[in-house]
Backbone as CSV, one residue per row, in Angstrom:
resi,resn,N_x,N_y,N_z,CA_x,CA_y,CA_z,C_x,C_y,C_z
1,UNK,29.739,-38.857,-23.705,29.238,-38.304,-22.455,28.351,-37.088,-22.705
2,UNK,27.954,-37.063,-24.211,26.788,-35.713,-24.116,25.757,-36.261,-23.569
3,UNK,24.902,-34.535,-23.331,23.760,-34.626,-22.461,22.647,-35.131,-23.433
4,UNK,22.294,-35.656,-24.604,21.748,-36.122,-25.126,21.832,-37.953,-25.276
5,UNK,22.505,-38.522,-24.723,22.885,-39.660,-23.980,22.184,-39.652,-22.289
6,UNK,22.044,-38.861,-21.913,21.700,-38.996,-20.313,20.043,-38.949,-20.133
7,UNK,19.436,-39.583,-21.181,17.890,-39.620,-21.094,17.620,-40.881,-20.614
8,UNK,17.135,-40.783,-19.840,16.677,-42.112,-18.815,17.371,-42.653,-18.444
9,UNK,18.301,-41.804,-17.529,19.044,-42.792,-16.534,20.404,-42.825,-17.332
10,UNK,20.772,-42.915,-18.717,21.914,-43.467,-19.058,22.926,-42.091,-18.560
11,UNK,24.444,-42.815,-18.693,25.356,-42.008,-18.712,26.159,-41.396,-20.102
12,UNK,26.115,-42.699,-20.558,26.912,-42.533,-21.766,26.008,-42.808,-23.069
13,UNK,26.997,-42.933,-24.173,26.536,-43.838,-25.705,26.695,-45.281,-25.363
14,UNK,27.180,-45.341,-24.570,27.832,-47.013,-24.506,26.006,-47.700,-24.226
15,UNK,25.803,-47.493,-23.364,24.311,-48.015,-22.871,23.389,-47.941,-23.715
16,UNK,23.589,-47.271,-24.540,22.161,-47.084,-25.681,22.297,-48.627,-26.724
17,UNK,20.621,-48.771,-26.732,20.777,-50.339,-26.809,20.551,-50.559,-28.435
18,UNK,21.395,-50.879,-29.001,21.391,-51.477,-30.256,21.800,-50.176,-31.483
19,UNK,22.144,-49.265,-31.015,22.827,-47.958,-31.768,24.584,-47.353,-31.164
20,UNK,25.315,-47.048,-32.625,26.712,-46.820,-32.521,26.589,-45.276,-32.741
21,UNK,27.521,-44.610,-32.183,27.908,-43.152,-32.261,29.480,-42.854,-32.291
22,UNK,29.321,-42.440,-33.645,31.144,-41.643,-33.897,31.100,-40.254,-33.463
23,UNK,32.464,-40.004,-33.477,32.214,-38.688,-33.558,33.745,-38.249,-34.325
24,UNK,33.293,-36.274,-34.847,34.304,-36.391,-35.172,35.088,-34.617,-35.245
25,UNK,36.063,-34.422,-34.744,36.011,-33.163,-34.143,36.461,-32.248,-35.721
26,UNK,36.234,-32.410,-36.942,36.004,-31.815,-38.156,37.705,-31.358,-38.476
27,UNK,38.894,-32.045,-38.021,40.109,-31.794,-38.707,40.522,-33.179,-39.167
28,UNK,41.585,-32.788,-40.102,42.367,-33.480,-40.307,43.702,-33.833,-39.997
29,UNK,44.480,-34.988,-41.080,45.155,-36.012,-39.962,46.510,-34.462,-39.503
30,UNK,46.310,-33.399,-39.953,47.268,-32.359,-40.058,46.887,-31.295,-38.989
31,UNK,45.803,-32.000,-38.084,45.063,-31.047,-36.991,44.531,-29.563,-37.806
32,UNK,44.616,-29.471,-39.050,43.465,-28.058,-39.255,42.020,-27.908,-39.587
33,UNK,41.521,-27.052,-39.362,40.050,-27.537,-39.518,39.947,-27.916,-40.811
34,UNK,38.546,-28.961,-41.164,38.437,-29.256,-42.785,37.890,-27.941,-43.520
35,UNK,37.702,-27.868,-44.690,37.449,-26.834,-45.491,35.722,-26.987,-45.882
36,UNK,34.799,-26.332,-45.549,33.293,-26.166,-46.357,32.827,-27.726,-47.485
37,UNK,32.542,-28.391,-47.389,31.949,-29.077,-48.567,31.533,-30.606,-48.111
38,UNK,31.533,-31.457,-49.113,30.858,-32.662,-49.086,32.058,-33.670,-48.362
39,UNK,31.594,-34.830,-47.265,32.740,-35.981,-46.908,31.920,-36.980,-46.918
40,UNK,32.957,-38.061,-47.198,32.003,-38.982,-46.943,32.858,-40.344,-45.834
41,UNK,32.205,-41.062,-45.445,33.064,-41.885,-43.751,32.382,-42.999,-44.258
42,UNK,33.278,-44.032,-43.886,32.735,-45.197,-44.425,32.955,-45.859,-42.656
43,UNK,31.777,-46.914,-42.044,32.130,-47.493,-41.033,31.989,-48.909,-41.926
44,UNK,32.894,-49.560,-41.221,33.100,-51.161,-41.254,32.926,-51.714,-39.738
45,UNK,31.977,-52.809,-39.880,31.144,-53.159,-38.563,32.006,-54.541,-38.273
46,UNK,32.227,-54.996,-37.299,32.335,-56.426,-37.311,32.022,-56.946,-35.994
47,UNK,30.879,-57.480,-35.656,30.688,-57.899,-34.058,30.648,-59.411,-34.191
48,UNK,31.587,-59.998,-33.493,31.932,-61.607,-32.862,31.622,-61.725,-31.676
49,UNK,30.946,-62.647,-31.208,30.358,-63.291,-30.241,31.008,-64.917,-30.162
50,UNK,31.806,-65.617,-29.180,32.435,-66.581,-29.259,33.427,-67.080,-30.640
51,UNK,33.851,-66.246,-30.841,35.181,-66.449,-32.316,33.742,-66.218,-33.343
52,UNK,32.511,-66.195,-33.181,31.655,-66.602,-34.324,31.077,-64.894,-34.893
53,UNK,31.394,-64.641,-36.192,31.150,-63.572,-36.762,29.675,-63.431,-36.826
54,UNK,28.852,-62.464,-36.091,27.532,-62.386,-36.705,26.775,-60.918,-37.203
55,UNK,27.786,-60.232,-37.511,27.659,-59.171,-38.368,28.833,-58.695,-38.502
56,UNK,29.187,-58.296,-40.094,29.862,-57.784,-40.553,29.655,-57.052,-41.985
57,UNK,29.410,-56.082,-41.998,28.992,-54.691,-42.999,29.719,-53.452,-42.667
58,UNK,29.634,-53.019,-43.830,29.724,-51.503,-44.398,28.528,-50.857,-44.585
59,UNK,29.139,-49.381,-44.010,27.866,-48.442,-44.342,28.542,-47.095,-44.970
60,UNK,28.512,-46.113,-45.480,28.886,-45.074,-46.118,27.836,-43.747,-45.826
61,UNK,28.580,-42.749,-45.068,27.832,-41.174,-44.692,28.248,-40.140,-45.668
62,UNK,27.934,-39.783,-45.961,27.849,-38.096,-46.934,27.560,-37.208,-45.856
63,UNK,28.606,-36.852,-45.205,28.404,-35.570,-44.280,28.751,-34.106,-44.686
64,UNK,27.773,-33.623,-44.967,28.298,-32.208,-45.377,28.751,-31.137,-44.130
65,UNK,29.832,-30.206,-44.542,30.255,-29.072,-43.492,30.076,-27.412,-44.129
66,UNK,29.433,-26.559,-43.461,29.541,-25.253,-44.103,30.086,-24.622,-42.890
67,UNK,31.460,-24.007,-43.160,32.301,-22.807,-42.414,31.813,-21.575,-42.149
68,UNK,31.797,-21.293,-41.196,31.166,-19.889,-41.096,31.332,-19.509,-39.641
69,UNK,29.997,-18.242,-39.344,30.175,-17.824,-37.999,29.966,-18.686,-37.072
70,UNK,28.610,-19.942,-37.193,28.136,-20.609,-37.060,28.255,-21.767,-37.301
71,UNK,29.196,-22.582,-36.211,29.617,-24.351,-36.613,28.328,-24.993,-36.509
72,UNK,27.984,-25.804,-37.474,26.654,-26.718,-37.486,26.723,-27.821,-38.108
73,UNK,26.133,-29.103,-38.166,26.249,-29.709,-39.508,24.904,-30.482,-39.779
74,UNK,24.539,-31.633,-40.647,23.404,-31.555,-40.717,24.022,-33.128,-41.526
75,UNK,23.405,-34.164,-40.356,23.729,-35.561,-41.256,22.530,-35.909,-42.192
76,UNK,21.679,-35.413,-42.075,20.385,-35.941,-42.907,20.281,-37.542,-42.404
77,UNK,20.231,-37.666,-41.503,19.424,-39.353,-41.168,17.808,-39.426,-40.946
């Protein structure tokens, strides 16, 4: 529901046509924030259309985090 989703009319991520959006609020499974450095997220895709598989892949992100005064991050896409 960010305002970067609400360009032309849309409401959400859901409507945006042919692109996925994670998100991820930077803790772990221990609720504390993560620590400064390199992660990496692997998505596994699988979209079926009538029982019939017509994509299924992996993709892999290198998301870096730097701690500070200033929360930011920077996916490099």
């Amino acid at each position: 529901s960010d305002e970067i989703f609400k360009t032309d009319g849309g409401e959400n991520c859901i409507g945006t046509n042919g692109r996925l959006f994670f998100a991820w609020n930077m803790t772990s499974n221990k609720k504390r924030l993560v620590a400064t450095g390199a992660y990496i997220a692997r998505l596994d895709i699988r979209i079926k259309v009538n029982s019939k598989t017509i994509a299924d892949r992996s993709q892999d992100f290198i998301l870096g985090f730097r701690r500070g005064k200033v929360q930011a991050s920077d996916f490099g896409l």
